[in-house]
N, C-alpha and C positions, 0 to 999 in steps of 0.2 A: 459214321458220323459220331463225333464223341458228344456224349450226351450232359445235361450244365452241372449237373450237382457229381458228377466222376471226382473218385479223390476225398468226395466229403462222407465222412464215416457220424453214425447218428446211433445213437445207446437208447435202443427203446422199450426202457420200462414202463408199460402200459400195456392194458387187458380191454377185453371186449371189443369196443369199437372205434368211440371218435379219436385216441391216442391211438391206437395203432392204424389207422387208415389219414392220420395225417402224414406218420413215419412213413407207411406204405407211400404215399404220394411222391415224395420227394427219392423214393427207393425207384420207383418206375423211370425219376431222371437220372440214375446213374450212382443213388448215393449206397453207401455200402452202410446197410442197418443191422445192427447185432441188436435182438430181442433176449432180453433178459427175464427169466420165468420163475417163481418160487420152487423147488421141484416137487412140490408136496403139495403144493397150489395154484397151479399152472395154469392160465389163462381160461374164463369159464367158457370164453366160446369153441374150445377147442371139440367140445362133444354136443355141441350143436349144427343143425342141418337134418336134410330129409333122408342122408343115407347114413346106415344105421353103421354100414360097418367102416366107415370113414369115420364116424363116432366114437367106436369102439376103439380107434387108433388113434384119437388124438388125434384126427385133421377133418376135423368136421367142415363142413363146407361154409360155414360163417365165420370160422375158424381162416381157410386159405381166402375167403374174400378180400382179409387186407394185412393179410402177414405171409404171402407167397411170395419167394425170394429173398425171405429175411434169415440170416443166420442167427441161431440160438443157443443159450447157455442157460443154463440151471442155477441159480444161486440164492441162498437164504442169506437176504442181507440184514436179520437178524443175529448172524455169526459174524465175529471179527475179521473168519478168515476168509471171509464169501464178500465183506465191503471190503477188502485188503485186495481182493480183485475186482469189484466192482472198481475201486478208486484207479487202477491200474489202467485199464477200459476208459475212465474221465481222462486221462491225462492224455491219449491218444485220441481223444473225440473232438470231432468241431460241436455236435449236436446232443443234450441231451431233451426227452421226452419222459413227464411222467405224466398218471392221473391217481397217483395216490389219493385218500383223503388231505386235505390241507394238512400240514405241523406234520406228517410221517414222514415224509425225508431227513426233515430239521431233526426230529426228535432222532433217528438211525445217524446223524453226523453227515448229514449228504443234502444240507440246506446250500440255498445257489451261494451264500457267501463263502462257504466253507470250497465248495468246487470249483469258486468263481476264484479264490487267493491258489488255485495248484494248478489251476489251466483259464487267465483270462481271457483268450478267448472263445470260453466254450459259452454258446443258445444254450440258455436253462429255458427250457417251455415244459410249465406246468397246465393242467386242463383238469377242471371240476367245474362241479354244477353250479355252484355260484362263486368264484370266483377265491381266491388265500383269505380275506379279508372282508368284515364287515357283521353282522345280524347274525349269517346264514351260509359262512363259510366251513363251518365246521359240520355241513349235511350234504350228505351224499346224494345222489340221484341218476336215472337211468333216464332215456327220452321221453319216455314216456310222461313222467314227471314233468320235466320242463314245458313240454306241451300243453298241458296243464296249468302249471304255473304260471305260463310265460299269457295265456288268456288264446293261446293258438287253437286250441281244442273247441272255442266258445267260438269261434268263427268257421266250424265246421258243424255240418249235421242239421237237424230240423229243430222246429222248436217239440217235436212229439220222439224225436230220438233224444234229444239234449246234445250236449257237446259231446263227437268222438275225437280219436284220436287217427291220423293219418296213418293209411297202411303200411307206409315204410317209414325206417326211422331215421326221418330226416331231419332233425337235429344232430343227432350223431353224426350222420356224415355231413352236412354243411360244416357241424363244431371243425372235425377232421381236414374238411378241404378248407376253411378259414384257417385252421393250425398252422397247414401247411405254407398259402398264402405267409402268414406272418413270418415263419419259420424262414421263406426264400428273402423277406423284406431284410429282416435281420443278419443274414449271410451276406447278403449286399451290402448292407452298411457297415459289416466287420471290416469289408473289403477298403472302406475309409479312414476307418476309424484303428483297427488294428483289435476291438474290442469287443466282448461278445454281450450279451446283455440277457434282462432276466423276462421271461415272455409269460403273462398271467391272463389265459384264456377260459373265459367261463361261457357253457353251454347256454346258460341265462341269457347272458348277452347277444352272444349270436342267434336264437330265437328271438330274442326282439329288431336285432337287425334284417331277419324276415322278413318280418311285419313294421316293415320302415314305411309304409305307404299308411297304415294303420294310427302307428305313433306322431307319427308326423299331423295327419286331420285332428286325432283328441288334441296334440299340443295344441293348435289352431284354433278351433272351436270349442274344446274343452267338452263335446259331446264323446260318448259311448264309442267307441271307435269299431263295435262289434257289425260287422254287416249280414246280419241275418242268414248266418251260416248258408247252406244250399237252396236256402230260399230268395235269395238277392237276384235283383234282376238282373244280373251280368253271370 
C-alpha cells in the first residue's frame, strides 16, 4: 500500500528532538527526509543513550529514536558553497524544518521569504521555545524549561517536593507530533491552493495547549488553575 506523504521530500535542519521527531513523523508516512548536519557540529543527540558504543559512533540511541530512515549531508551553512547547495536541496523540496534560534536563517540569506521567491511552494516550519516574535523570541530553551515556564511543573509533585519536572520530555515530543499535525494540514492546503506557507511553532504554546483544561478554569474563574500537584483528589 502506498503510503500519504510518498513523493514529498522534507530538508530537516533541526537537532535534538521536537524538530526532528516532527520530520521523523511524516518520514514513517512515506516522505523522503534529507537531515542536514553541521559536520563539525552535528546533532547533540547523536552521543546520547545508555550504550556507550552506539555513542562512540554517532548513533546514540536518542539519536536513532527520531532520525532513523532519514538521509544525511554535512553542510556548514556558514560557507557560500555549503548554502549554494543547501539552496539547491530548497528548490527540490516540498518541506522545509528548522529550530534554529529565531533571526539565523534570515541572517545566513535562507529567511522563508527569500526561499519562499525560488520555490513557492515550499512549508517553511520554524520551531523554538517561544515562538520568531515577541518579549522572548530571541531565548532558547530545552523541555525542561518550558515545563517550567509554561506552570506545568507546579501541577506536579507535593507541596514538600515542590514542582518536578515529568520524567519524559513531553513537550518535545508533543511540540514534534503537533509540528507534524501542522506540517500534514499545510500539505493539504498547497494541494488547493498551489501555495506553500510559513509554519511558526513554538514549544510555549503547545505546553499550554496541554494544559487546556487548566487555562480554560483560570480563564473562567480567574482562580489559580494549579491543582495541588499529586496531592488532588483525582
Amino acid at each position: 500500500m502506498t503510503r500519504p506523504f510518498e513523493g514529498i521530500r522534507i530538508i530537516d535542519a533541526t537537532h535534538v528532538l521536537a524538530g526532528p521527531f516532527a520530520a521523523y513523523q511524516l518520514g514513517l508516512l512515506g516522505a523522503d527526509v534529507i537531515k542536514v548536519e553541521n559536520p563539525t557540529d552535528p546533532d547533540q543527540s547523536r552521543g546520547n543513550g545508555p550504550d556507550w558504543e552506539l555513542n562512540r559512533k554517532g548513533m546514540g540511541t536518542q539519536y536513532l529514536t527520531q532520525n532513523a530512515g532519514k538521509r544525511c549531508i554535512t553542510l556548514d551553512l556558514k560557507q557560500e558553497a555549503a548554502r549554494e547547495v543547501f539552496l539547491s536541496l530548497i528548490d527540490g523540496a516540498d518541506v522545509l524544518v528548522e529550530n534554529f534560534r529565531p533571526g539565523a536563517f534570515e541572517a545566513l540569506g535562507l529567511g522563508y521569504e527569500t526561499l519562499s521567491a525560488r520555490n513557492p511552494r515550499l512549508i517553511y516550519c520554524s520551531i523554538s521555545a517561544f515562538g520568531q516574535q515577541g518579549p522572548r523570541g530571541q531565548q532558547t530553551a530545552y523541555d525542561h524549561v518550558i515545563q517550567a515556564t509554561s506552570g506545568m511543573m507546579a501541577c506536579t509533585g507535593t507541596p514538600e517536593a515542590n514542582p518536578i519536572k515529568l520524567g519524559a520530555p513531553a513537550i518535545d515530543y508533543a511540540t514534534g507530533t503537533m509540528g507534524a499535525f501542522a506540517l500534514s494540514a499545510a500539505l493539504f492546503q498547497r494541494e488547493r491552493t498551489g501555495r506553500g506557507q510559513r509554519i511558526d511553532l513554538a514549544m510555549l504554546d503547545v505546553a499550554m495547549m496541554m494544559m487546556a483544561s487548566h487555562v480554560t478554569a483560570h480563564s473562567r474563574t480567574g482562580k489559580p488553575a494549579r491543582p495541588r500537584g499529586n496531592d488532588h483528589e483525582y
